[in-house]
Each structure stands twice: as structure tokens, then as C-alpha cells.
C-alpha positions in Angstrom: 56.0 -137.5 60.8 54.5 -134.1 58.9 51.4 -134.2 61.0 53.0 -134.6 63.8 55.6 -131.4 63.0 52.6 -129.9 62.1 50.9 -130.6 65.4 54.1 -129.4 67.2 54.6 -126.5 65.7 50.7 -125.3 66.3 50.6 -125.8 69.4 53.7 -123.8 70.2 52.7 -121.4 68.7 49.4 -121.7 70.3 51.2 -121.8 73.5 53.1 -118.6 73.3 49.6 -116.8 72.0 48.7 -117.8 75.7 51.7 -116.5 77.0 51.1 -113.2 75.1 47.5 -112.7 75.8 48.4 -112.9 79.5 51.5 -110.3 79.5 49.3 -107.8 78.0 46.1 -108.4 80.2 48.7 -107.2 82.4 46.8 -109.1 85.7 50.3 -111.5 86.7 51.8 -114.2 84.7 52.7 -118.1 85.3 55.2 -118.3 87.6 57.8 -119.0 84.6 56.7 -116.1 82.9 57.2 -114.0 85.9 61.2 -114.8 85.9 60.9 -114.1 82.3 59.8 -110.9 82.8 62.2 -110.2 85.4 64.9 -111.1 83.0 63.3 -108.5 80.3 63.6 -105.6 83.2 67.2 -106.3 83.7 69.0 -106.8 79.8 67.9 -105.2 76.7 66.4 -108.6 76.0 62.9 -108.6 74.6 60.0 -110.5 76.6 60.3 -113.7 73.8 64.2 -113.6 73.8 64.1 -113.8 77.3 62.2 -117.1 77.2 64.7 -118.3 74.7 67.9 -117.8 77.1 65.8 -119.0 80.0 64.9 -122.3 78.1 68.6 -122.6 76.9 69.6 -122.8 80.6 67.3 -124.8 81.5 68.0 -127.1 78.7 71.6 -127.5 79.3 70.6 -128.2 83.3 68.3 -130.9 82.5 71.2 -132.4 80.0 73.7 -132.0 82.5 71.9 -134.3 85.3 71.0 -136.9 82.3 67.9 -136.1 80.7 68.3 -136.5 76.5 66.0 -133.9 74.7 64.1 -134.8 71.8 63.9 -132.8 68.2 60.5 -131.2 69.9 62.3 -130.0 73.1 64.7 -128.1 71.2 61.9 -126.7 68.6 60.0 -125.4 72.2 63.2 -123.8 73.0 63.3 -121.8 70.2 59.9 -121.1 68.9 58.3 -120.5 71.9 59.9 -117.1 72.8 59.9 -116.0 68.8 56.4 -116.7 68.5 55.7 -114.7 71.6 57.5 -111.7 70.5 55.9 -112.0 66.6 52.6 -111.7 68.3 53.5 -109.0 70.9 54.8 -106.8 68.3 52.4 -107.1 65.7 50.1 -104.6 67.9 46.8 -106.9 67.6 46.8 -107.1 71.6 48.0 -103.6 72.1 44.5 -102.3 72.9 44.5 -104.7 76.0 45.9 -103.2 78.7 43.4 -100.4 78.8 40.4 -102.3 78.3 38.3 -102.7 81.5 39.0 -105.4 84.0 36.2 -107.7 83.2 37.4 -107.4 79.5 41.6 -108.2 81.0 40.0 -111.2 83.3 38.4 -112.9 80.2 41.8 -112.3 78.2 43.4 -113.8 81.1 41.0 -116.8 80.8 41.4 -117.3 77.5 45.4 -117.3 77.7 45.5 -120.4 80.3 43.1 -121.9 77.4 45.3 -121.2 74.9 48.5 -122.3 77.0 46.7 -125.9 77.7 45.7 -126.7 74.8 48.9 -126.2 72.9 50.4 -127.7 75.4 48.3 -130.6 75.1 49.1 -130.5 71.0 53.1 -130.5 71.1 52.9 -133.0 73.7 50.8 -135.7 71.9 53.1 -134.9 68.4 55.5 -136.8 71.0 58.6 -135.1 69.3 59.7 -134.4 73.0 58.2 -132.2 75.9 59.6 -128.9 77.0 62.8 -128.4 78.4 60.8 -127.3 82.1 59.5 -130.6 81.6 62.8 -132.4 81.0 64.6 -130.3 84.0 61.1 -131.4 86.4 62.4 -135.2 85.5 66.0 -134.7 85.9 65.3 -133.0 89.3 62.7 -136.5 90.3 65.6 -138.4 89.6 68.6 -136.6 91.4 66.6 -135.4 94.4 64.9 -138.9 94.8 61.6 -136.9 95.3 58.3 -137.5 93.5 57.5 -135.7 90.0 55.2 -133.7 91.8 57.1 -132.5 94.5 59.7 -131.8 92.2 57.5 -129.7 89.9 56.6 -127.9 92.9 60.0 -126.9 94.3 61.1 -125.9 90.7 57.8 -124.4 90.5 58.1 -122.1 93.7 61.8 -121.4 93.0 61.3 -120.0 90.5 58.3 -117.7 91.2 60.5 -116.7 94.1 63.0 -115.6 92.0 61.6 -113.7 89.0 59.1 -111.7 91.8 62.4 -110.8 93.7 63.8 -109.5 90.6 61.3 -107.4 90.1 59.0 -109.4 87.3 55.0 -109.4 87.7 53.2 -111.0 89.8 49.2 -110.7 90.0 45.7 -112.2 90.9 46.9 -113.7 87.1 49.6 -115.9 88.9 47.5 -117.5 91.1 44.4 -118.0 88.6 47.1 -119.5 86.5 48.7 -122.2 89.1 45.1 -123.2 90.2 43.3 -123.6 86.0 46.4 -124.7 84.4 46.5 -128.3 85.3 42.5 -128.8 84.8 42.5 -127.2 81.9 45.8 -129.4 80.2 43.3 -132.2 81.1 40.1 -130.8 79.4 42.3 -129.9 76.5 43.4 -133.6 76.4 40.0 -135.2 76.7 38.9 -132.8 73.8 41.7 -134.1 71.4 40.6 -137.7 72.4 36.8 -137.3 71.9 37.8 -136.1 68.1 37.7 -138.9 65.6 40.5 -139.9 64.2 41.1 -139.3 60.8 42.1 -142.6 59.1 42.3 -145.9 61.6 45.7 -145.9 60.8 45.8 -145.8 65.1 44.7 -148.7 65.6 47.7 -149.7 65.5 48.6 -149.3 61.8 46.7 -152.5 61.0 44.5 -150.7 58.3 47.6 -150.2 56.4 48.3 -153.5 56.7 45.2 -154.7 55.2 45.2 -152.2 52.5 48.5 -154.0 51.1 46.9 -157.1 51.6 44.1 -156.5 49.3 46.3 -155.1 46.5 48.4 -158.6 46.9 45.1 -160.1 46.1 45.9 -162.7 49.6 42.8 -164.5 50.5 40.5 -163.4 53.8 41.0 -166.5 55.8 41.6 -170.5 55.4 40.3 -173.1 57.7 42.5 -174.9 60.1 41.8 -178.6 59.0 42.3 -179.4 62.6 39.3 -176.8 64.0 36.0 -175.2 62.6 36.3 -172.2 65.3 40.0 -171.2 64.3 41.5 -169.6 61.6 44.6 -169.2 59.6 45.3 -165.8 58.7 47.2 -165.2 55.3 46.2 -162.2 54.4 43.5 -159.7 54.7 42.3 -160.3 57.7 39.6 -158.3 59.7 41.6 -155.1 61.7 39.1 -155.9 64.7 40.0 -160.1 65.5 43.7 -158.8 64.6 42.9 -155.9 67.8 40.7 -158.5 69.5 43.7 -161.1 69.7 46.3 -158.4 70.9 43.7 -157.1 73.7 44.2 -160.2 75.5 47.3 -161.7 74.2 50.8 -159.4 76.0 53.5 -162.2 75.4 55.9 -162.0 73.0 59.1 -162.6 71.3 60.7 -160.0 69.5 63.1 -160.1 66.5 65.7 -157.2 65.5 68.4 -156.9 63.6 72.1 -157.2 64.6 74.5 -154.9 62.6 75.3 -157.9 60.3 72.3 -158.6 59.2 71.2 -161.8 61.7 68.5 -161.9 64.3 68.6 -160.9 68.1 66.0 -162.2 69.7 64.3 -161.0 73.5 61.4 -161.8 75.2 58.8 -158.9 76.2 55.6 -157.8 77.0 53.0 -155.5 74.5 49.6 -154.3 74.9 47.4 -152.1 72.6 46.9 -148.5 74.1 44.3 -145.9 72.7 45.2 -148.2 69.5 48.8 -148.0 69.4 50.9 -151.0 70.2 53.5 -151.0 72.4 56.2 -152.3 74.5 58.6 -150.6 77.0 62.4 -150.6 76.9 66.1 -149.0 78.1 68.5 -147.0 76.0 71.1 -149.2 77.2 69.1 -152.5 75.7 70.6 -154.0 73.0 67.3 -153.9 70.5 67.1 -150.4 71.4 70.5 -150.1 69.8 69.5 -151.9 66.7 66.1 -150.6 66.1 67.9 -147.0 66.0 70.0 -148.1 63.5 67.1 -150.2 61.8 63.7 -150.0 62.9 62.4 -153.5 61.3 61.5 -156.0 64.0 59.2 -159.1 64.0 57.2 -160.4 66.3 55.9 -163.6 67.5 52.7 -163.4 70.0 51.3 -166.3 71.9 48.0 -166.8 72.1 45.9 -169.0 74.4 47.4 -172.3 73.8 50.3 -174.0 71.6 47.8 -173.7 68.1 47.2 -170.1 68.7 49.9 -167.0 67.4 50.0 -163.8 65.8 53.2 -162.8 63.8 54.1 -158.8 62.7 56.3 -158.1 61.2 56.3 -154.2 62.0 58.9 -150.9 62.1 59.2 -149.2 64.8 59.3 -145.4 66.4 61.0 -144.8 70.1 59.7 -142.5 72.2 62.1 -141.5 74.7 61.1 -138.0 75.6 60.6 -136.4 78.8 57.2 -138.2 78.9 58.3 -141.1 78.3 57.2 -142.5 82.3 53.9 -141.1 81.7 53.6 -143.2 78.3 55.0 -146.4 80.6 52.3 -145.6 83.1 49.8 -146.1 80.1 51.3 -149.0 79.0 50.7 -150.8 83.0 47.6 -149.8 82.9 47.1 -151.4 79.4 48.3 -155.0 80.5 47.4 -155.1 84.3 44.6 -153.2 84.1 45.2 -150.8 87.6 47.2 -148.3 88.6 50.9 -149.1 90.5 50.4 -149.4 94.5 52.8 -146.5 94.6 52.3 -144.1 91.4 54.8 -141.6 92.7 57.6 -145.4 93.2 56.9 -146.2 89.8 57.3 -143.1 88.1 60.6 -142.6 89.4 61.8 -145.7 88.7 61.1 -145.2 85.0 63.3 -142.3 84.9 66.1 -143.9 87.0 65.9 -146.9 84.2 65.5 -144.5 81.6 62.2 -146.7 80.5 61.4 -145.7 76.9 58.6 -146.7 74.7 58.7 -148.9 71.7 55.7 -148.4 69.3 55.1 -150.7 66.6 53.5 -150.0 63.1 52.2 -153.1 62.2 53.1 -153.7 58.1 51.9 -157.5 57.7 50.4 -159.7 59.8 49.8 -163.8 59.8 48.9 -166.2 62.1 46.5 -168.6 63.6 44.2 -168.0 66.2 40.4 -168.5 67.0 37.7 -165.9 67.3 
């Protein structure tokens, strides 16, 4: 949970270096930024407090048509606008807007860099997207439009707004609505390509194993019935354990009930980019128990009657505003293609308020062949 604070919190303030570095290359702003400005002409509100009552409106918007924030939403809506006005004060840009264009258009470069990648950082600490983010869902939902055309509409509002009030609009603006979304996908892709630091991601099975070995359990036993398939007891191999999960999705789920005894539901799981999950509701009743203890168990079939995988696992919900882009993942993960209609689908997670469970996997047993 530090790193992933940690990862929040830089790429916030990576974000509002962005923001920063484009106010004072003084060439146009994002189109958020410009209403933000706008605001800053009309109150004695600085440029970063600005952000800050912008984001608080937009915050209580988005909670007023249904969309929960998370602990990382409500960081953004803070931090952001006091990191913007720490670095606009502390005079290191203040050379900038006199500097020749070529030198302004490479600032202006380099602030959509800085803006994607820290968005790409908080996002993935998955503590919660920004509240823009959370009012672009809520908006999906109530207007029965896709995410994109809602983005768009909120988008253009916007713009129209903060250049009617007078806030700055340049060749900036339009470099901005063009690079950003490329560049949030580069930045992305460059976090993926970095290896990972410890294979606790895959999906915390390396943990598992590590306990194992300090039990002293033995590797494997053989199934008196079967050469070719094993028992596992202990510390098993983190790639058959992966290897069985990649093409196993059934599986019954255990939780706890408020006195102790099991609930038990059916479900589906798959492994993506190493983390296992499965998709739920906030209304469901195991999403109810799992927030009041996150222990579950669970029991995977495998290719016939002898073969299954038990876990017993905690586990994290991720219900933020990107929480139908993380259920998208997880299709992809067990049917292997995209939904016949990708705008249908997304909206539908965010009428059903789908969230995601993810699973660290603490011990695991079983029987299965490889």
C-alpha cells in the first residue's frame, strides 16, 4: 500500500509540473486549465487554488449522480492545485515566458509529457482516478451516451466556458487535445516494459512459496492414481500454479459472513498482467463481507473431476472511476476478444457498478496435471 501512495503522490505531482510548465510557456492551456485560469482572473484565487475549488465542484457533481470517489480521487483534488502553485512560486520557470518560441514550444512539449505520464502513475497506484474522470462516468451513465462522447461534451463545455470567461486559449490547447491521449498511452506502455521489481505480480504466488519453504512443505507428491499429475502441498512451482489459472476461469468462492460461517458464490477469474481477478457489484453480498474481512477461499476446477486448485487468498477492491476499464481487461483475459459493442459494455459496467476483486494468493494446494 506505500508504493502505491508513493506512486500516487509522484505522479501528481508530476502532473501539476505539467500543468505548470504549460501556464508559463504561456502558448494555451488544456481545456480544463483554461477555465482554471478563467476562474484565477475573476477571484483573488491563485492559479493552484483555483484547481482546488474547480475539482471540489466537480467532485461533489460526480457524487451527486452516483459515482463513489476513492482515497486517490480526493488526494488529486487537493494536491494537484498545491503542487501547481509550490512550483509556480518557487520562480524556477519564471524565466519562461521570455524565452524564444522554439524554447516555449519544447516547454510546451515537455508539459503534455509530464501531464501523461503522471497521469499514467496515479492511475495504475489504483487509489482512485481524478474527480474529471469520476464526473466523465457519472455523465456515461445519466446521459446514456458513450464514455467518449461524454468526455467530449464535458470536454468542450468546458473549454467553452473558461475562453468566454476570459482564460487562455492558444496553439497550446489544441497541441494539448491532439498529444495528450497518445502520449497517456506511450507513458503506459513505458511503465509496462519496466521489470517488475519482485514477482510478487504474478499474482502474489512468490509470496506464497516463500512461506512454503520456511514451513519446510515438500515440492510435490505423486497421485498414486497418475504418473503425469501432481498433488501440490506445498512449494510448488509459481509457473504450473500460473499455468493452471491461464486456462482454468471457474470457480467457487468462499467469504465470510459477519458470524464467522461461510458464504459461498460461484464466479469467474482469470490472470491479468499477473494479477488475479474476478469482477463484482457493491450491492453483492461477498462484496459486503470482504470489506469487512478480506479473507476468501477459493476452489478452481480444472479439466476434469481429479483436477483443482484451492487459495486461500485476501483480497483488495478496486472500485474507482476505472473500474470498467479494469472489467474490460478482465473480458479480454477470459474470452480472449474485445466486446461486439465496447462503447454497450462500458456502460453497462457503470450502470451495474462492476468492481474488481483482486486476489493475493497466501497458500495454495491442489491437484492438477502439467
Amino acid at each position: 500500500m506505500a508504493a502505491r501512495w508513493a506512486r500516487l503522490l509522484a505522479g501528481l505531482w508530476l502532473f501539476a509540473a505539467g500543468i505548470a510548465v504549460m501556464v508559463r510557456a504561456e502558448l494555451g492551456v488544456s481545456s480544463w486549465d483554461v477555465l482554471h485560469d478563467a476562474v484565477r482572473l475573476h477571484t483573488p484565487l491563485t492559479f493552484g487554488a483555483a484547481v482546488i475549488v474547480v475539482s471540489v465542484l466537480v467532485l461533489v457533481g460526480s457524487g451527486a449522480l452516483g459515482v463513489r470517489p476513492g482515497p486517490g480521487t480526493l488526494a488529486n483534488v487537493v494536491l494537484v492545485g498545491a503542487f501547481t502553485d509550490a512550483i509556480l512560486r518557487n520562480g524556477v520557470l519564471g524565466g519562461l515566458p521570455s524565452a524564444n518560441l522554439p524554447v516555449r514550444f519544447a516547454a510546451l512539449l515537455a508539459g503534455v509529457a509530464a501531464i501523461a505520464f503522471g497521469t499514467a502513475l496515479y492511475i495504475s497506484a489504483r487509489l482512485g482516478a481524478g474527480p474529471r474522470d469520476s464526473l466523465m462516468l457519472a455523465a456515461a451513465k445519466r446521459l446514456r451516451v458513450s464514455i467518449g462522447t461524454a468526455r467530449g461534451l464535458i470536454e468542450g463545455g468546458v473549454l467553452v466556458a473558461g475562453a468566454l470567461l476570459g482564460g487562455t486559449v492558444g496553439v497550446g490547447t489544441a497541441v494539448f487535445a491532439v498529444l495528450i491521449g497518445p502520449a497517456i498511452g506511450i507513458a503506459f506502455g513505458v511503465f509496462r516494459m519496466e521489470p517488475p521489481q519482485r514477482p510478487v505480480r504474478r499474482p502474489a504466488i512468490a509470496a506464497a512459496t516463500r512461506l512454503w519453504r520456511r514451513r519446510g512443505g515438500p515440492r510435490t507428491a505423486p497421485d498414486d492414481r497418475s504418473g503425469s499429475r501432481r498433488f501440490v502441498t506445498g512449494d510448488a512451482v509459481d509457473a504450473k500454479i500460473e499455468q493452471f489459472l491461464t486456462h482454468h476461469h471457474d470457480a467457487v468462492m468462499t467469504t465470510l459472513k459477519h458470524d464467522g460461517t461461510p458464504h459461498v458464490a460461484r464466479m469467474g477469474l482469470a490472470l491479468v498482467d499477473g494479477s488475479l481477478w474476478s469482477s463484482g457489484t457493491r450491492t453483492r453480498v461477498r462484496t459486503k463481507h470482504l470489506r469487512r474481512d478480506p479473507r476468501c477461499t477459493l476452489f478452481v476446477w480444472g479439466g476434469d473431476r481429479q483436477e483443482w486448485l484451492g487459495l486461500e487468498t485476501e483480497v483488495g477492491i478496486l472500485d474507482g472511476a476505472d473500474a470498467p476499464q479494469l472489467n474490460l481487461r478482465l473480458y479480454r483475459a477470459i474470452t480472449g476478444r474485445q466486446p461486439d459493442d465496447l462503447d454497450e459494455y462500458l456502460a453497462a459496467m457503470v450502470d451495474e457498478k462492476r468492481l474488481i476483486y483482486e486476489f493475493t494468493v497466501r497458500h495454495a494446494y491442489g491437484q492438477y496435471s502439467f
